[in-house]
C-alpha positions as CSV (number, residue, x, y, z in Angstrom):
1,X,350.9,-70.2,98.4
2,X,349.2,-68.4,101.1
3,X,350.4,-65.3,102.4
4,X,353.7,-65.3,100.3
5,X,354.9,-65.3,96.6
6,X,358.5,-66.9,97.5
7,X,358.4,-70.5,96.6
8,X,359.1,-72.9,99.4
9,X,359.9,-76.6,99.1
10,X,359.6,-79.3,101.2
11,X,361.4,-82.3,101.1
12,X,359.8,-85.5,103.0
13,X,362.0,-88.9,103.6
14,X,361.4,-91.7,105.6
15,X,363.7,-94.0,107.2
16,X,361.4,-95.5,109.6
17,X,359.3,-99.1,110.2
18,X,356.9,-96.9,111.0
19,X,354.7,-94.1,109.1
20,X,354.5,-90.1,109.7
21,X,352.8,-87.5,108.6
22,X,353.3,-85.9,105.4
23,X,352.8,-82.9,103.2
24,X,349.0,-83.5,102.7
25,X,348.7,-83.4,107.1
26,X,351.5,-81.2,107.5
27,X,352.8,-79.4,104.3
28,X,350.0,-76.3,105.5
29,X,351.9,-76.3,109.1
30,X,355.4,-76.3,108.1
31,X,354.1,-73.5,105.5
32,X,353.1,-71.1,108.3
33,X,356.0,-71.7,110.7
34,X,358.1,-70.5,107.2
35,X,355.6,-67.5,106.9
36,X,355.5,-66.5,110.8
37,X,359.3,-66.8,111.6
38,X,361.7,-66.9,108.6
39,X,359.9,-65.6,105.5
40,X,362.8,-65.5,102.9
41,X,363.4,-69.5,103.6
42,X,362.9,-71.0,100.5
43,X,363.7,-75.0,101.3
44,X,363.6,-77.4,104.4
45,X,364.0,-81.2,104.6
46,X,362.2,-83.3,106.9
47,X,363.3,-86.9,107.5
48,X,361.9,-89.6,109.9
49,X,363.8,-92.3,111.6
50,X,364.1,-95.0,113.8
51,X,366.1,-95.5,117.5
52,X,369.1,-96.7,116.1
53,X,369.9,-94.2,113.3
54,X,368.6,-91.4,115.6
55,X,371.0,-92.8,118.3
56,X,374.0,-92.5,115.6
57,X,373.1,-89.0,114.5
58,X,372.9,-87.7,118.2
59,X,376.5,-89.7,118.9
60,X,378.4,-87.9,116.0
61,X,376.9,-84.5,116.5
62,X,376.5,-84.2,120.2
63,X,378.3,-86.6,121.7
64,X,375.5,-88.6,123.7
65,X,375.0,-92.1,122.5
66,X,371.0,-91.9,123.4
67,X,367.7,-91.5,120.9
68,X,365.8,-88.5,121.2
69,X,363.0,-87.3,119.8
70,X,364.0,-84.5,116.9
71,X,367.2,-83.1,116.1
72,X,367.4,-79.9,113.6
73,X,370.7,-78.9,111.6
74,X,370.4,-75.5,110.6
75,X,371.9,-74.6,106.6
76,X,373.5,-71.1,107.7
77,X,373.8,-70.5,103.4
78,X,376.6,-68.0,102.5
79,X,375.4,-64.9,100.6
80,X,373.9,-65.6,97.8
81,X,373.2,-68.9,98.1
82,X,370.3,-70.8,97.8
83,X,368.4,-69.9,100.9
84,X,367.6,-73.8,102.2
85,X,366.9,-73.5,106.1
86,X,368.0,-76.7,107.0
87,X,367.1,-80.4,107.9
88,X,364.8,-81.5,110.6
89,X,365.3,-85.3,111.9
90,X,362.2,-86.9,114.0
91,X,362.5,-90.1,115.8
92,X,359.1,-91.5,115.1
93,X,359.6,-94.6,117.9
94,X,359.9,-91.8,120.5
95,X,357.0,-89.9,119.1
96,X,355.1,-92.6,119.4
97,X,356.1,-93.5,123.0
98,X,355.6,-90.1,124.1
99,X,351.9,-89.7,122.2
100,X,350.8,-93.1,124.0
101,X,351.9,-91.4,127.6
102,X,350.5,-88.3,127.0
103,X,346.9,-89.7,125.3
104,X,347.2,-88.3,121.5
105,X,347.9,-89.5,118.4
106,X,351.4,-90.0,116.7
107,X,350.3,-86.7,114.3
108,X,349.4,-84.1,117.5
109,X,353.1,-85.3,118.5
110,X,354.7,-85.0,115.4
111,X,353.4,-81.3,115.2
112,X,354.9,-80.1,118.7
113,X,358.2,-81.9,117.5
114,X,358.2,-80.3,114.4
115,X,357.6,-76.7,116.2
116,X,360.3,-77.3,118.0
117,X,362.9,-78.1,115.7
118,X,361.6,-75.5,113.4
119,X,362.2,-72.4,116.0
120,X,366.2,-74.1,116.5
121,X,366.3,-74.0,112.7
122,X,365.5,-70.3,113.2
123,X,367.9,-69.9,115.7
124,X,366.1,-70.5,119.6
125,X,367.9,-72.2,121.6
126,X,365.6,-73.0,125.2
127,X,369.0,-74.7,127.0
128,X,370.5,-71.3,126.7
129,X,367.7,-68.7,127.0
130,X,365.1,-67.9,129.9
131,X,362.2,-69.6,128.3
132,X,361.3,-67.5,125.3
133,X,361.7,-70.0,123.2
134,X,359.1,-72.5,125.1
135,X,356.9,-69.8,125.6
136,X,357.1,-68.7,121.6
137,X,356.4,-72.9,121.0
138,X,353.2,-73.0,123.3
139,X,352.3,-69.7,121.4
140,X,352.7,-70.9,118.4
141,X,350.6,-74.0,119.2
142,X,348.0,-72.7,120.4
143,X,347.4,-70.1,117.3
144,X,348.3,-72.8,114.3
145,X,347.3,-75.7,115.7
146,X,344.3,-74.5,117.7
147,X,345.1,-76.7,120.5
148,X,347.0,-76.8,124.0
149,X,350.5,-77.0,124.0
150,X,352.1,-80.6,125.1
151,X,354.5,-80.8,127.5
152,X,358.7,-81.4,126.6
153,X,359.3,-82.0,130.1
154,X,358.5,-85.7,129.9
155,X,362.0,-88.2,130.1
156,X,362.0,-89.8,126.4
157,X,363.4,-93.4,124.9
158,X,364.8,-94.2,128.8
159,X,363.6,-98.0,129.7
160,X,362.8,-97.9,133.7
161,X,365.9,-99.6,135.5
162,X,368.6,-98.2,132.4
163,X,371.6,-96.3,133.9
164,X,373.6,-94.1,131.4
165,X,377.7,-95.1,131.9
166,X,380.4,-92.6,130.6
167,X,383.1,-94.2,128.6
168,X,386.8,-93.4,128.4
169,X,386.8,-91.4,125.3
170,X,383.6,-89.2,127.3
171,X,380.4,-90.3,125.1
172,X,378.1,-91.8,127.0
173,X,375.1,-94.9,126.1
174,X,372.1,-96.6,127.9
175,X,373.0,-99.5,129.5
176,X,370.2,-102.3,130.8
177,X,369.9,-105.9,132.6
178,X,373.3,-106.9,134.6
179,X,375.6,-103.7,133.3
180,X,373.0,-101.3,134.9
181,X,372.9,-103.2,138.4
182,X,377.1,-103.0,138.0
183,X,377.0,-99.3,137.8
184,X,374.6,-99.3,140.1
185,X,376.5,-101.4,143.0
186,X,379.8,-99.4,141.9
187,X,377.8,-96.3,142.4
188,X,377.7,-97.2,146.1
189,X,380.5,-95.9,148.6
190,X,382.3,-98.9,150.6
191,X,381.9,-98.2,154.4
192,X,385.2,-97.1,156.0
193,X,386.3,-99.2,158.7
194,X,385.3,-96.8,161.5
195,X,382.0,-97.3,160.2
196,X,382.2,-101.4,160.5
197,X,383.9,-101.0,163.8
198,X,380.5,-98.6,164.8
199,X,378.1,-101.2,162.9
200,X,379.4,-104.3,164.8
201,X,380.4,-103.1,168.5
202,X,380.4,-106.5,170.1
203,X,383.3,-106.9,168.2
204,X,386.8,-107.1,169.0
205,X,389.1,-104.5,167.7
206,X,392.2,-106.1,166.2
207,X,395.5,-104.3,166.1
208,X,398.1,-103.8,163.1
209,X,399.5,-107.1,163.1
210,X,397.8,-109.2,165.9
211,X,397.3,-112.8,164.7
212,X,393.4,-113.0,164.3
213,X,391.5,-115.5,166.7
214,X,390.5,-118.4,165.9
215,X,386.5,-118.7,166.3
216,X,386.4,-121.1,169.0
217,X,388.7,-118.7,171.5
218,X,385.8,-116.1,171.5
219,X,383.2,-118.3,172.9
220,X,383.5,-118.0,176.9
221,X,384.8,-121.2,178.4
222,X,383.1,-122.6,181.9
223,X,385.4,-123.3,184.5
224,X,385.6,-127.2,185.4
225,X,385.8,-128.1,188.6
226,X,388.9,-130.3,190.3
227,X,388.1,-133.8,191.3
228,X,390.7,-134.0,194.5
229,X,390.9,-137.9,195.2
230,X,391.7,-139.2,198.5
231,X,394.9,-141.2,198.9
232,X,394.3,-145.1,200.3
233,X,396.5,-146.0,203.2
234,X,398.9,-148.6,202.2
235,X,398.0,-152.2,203.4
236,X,400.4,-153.8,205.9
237,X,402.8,-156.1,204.8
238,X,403.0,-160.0,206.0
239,X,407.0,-160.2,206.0
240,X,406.8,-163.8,203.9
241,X,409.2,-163.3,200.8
242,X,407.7,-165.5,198.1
């Protein structure tokens, strides 16, 4: 092995429809990273899924019921145990998304996914730092890979119209179709009743118990005018009694 006597092994697995990269495209890679940043390592696993098992990994562990692109689970061995640096997990359906927005292949994904889990294996963490860890990645890419880094900034796995809901127990999940518009309508605040009485003016403000009008009293009534008829005089009577 190049630059190093310790043995280091690397195991691949694949849970996935679809395929990934390997040791023959990656094994060299994953060899370097070990070399560069953690030199006594001596083991790492490398596994590649698919939405719904990467969904159920990021549930138990984090909390979010949502796929993402690569989780890593660092070993932390006790002294004197074997020195295994952990497992990396790479969700080849987002990798795949994410290479068809950005215009490379599934492999040139796979590679900045793997960089990235690799330097959280070795302890970076970029959601609590000030970007030294992001900066180190888009090092690291452009001296190993002999390319230009590609962007993490991109949303993953989210359909366009998907809302994320909270549930009671505080995980949350994607929702789509009719549940999304619900939270979406429920998202809206109801207008107070100052703001109806502002929005219809023409309207009639109605007091705490007042009987409401019926329709018809609001239209304006025209006034009809009085027919006065004249009296007839009475005719005079003949004074025969029939």
């Amino acid at each position: 092995m190049e630059g190093t006597s310790i043995p280091f092994k690397i195991d691949w697995s694949s849970k996935s429809k679809l395929r990934g990269p390997g040791e023959q495209s990656l094994g060299l890679l994953v060899r370097l990273l070990r070399d560069r940043l953690t030199p006594k390592a001596q083991g790492i696993s490398i596994s590649y899924v698919d939405d719904r098992h990467m969904r159920r990994l990021n549930r138990e562990h984090r909390g979010i019921s949502l796929t993402t692109d690569v989780l890593s689970f660092p070993a932390e061995p006790e002294a004197g145990a074997y020195p295994h640096l952990g497992d990396l997990v790479i969700c080849l359906p987002v990798a795949e998304k994410m290479a068809q927005k950005l215009g490379v292949s599934r492999r040139r994904e796979v590679e900045t996914l793997l960089i990235h889990g690799f330097l959280h294996l070795c302890g970076y963490d970029h959601e609590k730092d000030e970007g030294q860890m992001l900066a180190l990645q888009a090092q690291l890419e452009r001296e190993l890979l002999k390319e230009e880094p590609l962007p993490m900034t991109l949303k993953r796995g989210r359909k366009p119209g998907s809302k994320v809901k909270v549930l009671k127990d505080g995980s949350r999940v994607v929702v789509t179709g009719r549940a999304a518009g619900a939270l979406k309508r429920q998202a809206k605040p109801k207008p107070s009743k100052a703001a109806k009485a502002a929005a219809e003016p023409g309207k009639p403000k109605r007091g705490p118990g007042r009987p409401r009008k019926e329709a018809s009293s609001l239209v304006p009534t025209v006034p009809v005018k009085r027919i006065v008829r004249r009296k007839r005089a009475p005719k005079p009577r003949s004074g025969v009694i029939a």
